[in-house]
C-alpha positions, 0 to 999 in steps of 0.5 A, spaced: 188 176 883 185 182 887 181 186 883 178 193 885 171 197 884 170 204 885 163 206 890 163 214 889 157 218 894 153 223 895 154 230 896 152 234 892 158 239 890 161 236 895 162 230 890 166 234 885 172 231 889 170 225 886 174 227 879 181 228 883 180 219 883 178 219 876 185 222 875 188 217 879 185 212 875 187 215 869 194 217 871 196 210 873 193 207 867 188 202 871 180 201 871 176 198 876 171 192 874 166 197 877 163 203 879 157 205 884 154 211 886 149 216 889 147 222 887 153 226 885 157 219 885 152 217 880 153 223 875 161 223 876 160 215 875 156 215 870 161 220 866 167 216 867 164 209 865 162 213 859 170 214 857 171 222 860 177 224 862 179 227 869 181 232 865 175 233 861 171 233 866 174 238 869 173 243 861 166 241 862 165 245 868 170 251 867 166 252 860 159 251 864 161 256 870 164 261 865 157 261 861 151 259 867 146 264 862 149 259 856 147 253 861 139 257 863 138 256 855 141 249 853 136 247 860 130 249 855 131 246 849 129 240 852 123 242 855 116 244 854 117 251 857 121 257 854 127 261 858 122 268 857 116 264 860 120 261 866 123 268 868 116 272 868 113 266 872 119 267 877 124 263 875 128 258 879 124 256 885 127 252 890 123 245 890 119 245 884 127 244 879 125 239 874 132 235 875 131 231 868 131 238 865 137 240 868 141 235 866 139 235 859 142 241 859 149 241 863 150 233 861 156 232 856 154 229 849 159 224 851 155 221 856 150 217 853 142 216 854 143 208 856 147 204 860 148 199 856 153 205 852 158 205 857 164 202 857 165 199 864 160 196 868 155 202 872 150 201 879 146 207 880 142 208 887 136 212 888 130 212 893 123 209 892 119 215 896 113 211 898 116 204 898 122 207 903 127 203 901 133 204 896 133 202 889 139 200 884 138 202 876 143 198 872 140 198 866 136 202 861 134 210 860 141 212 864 139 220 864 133 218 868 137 214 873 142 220 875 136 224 876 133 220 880 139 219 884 141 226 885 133 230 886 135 233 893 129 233 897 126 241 898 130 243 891 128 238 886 121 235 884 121 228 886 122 223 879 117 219 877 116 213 872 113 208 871 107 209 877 113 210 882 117 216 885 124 216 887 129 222 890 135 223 892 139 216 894 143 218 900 136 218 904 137 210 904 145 210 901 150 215 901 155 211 899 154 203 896 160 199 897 156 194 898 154 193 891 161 192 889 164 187 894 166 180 892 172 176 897 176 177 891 175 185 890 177 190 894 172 196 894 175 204 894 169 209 898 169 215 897 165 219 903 163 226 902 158 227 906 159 233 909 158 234 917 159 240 923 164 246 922 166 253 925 168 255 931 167 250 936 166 255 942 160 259 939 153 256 939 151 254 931 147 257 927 140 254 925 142 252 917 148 250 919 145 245 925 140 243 919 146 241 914 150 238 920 144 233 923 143 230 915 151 230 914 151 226 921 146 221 919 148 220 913 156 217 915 151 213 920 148 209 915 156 209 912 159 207 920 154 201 921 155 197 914 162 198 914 165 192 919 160 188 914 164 189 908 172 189 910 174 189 903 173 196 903 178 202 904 173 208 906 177 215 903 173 221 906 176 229 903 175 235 906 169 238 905 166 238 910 165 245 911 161 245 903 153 245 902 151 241 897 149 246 892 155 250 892 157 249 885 159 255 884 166 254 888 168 249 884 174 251 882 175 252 890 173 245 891 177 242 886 183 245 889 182 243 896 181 237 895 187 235 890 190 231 896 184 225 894 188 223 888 195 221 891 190 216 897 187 212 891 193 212 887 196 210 893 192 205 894 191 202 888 199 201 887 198 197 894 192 193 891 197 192 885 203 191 889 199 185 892 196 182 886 
């Protein structure tokens, strides 16, 4: 019988294109026999493995980008500093955003604080600094895991525990399909890495040039892994034109990324078709 599993990747709010095949799965009734993600991937993963609904997702964002001043407050109550001390010490300062302390404050109550509380099996991939290599959390404390997977470099402070220091897992694994792969399970890859966009006969800017060269790197790493894992279909939705903290177009990525949701359910029902 063939199986699938869904490995979920970076991109920051690029990766809000992820919910769209949450809503396939949910549409067609079906559930993977797994999820890995990274980053982003990883948030998303972790809210579908808990039991949230594309659906719900979807609230959740509209309420958080309805009331950002309301989010800035809730960030606080699970921290040592208060809201009038961050702002008279210059308020947010890129590089310096404890992580941990954001998702405590944007995450649903629904997603709970250990792995061992979701109801479908979940992989999360991040990156050990120092030991230069990727590292994948299945078990234990789940909101340290998202935030060590999703601390972008330069905008969030690296993560520590236990003597070690972690950062954003797309530095060594922008999307883990080879986590789920079996001969027997088929593994849906969802790319949203971003890449090079604008006006083809003008010289790119420099941000722009900085964005698209990691972009570029990160679907190298995906490019080169890929024939080793043949069992994978790799869907990528357009966001390339998206950088990674554009959260505030969320509605606007929502929508221009709808087509996601007709692939997976296509594929899936190819999958099932064969089963």
């Amino acid at each position: 019988m063939t199986e699938f599993a869904i490995a979920l990747g970076a991109g920051g709010a690029r990766g809000l294109a992820h919910i769209h095949a949450i809503k396939a799965l949910n549409e067609l009734g079906v559930q993977p026999t797994g999820v890995a993600g990274t980053s982003i991937g990883s948030v998303i993963g972790a809210a579908y493995c808990a039991g949230m609904t594309a659906d719900e997702m979807i609230a959740h964002i509209e309420e958080t980008l309805n009331d950002p001043l309301g989010l800035l407050r809730d960030m606080f109550r699970f921290g040592p500093d208060s809201l009038d001390t961050f702002l008279e010490e210059g308020g947010p300062r890129i590089g310096e955003l404890n992580l941990e302390r954001i998702l405590a404050g944007v995450l649903p109550d629904s997603i709970p604080h250990d792995f061992s509380d979701l109801k479908i099996p979940l992989q999360i991939v991040t990156t050990d600094y120092y030991g230069q290599h990727r590292t994948v959390f299945n078990s234990g404390d789940l909101r340290f895991a998202m935030a060590a997977s999703s601390a972008i470099p330069a905008v969030f402070l690296p993560i520590e525990r236990d003597g070690r220091f972690y950062i954003d897992g797309n530095a060594t694994d922008p999307c883990p399909f080879d986590l789920l792969h079996s001969a027997t399970t088929t593994v849906i890859a969802i790319d949203v890495s971003g890449g090079s966009f604008g006006d083809p006969t003008k010289r790119p800017s420099k941000m722009n040039v900085s964005y698209a060269a990691g972009q570029m790197m990160q679907r190298s790493i995906l490019q080169a892994k890929l024939p080793t894992y043949p069992n994978t279909v790799l869907l990528h939705p357009p966001v390339d034109a998206v950088f990674s903290l554009e959260f505030h177009k969320a509605r606007e990525i929502l929508k221009e990324t709808e087509s996601l949701k007709d692939q997976v359910k296509h594929t899936v029902e190819k999958l099932l078709a064969k089963a």
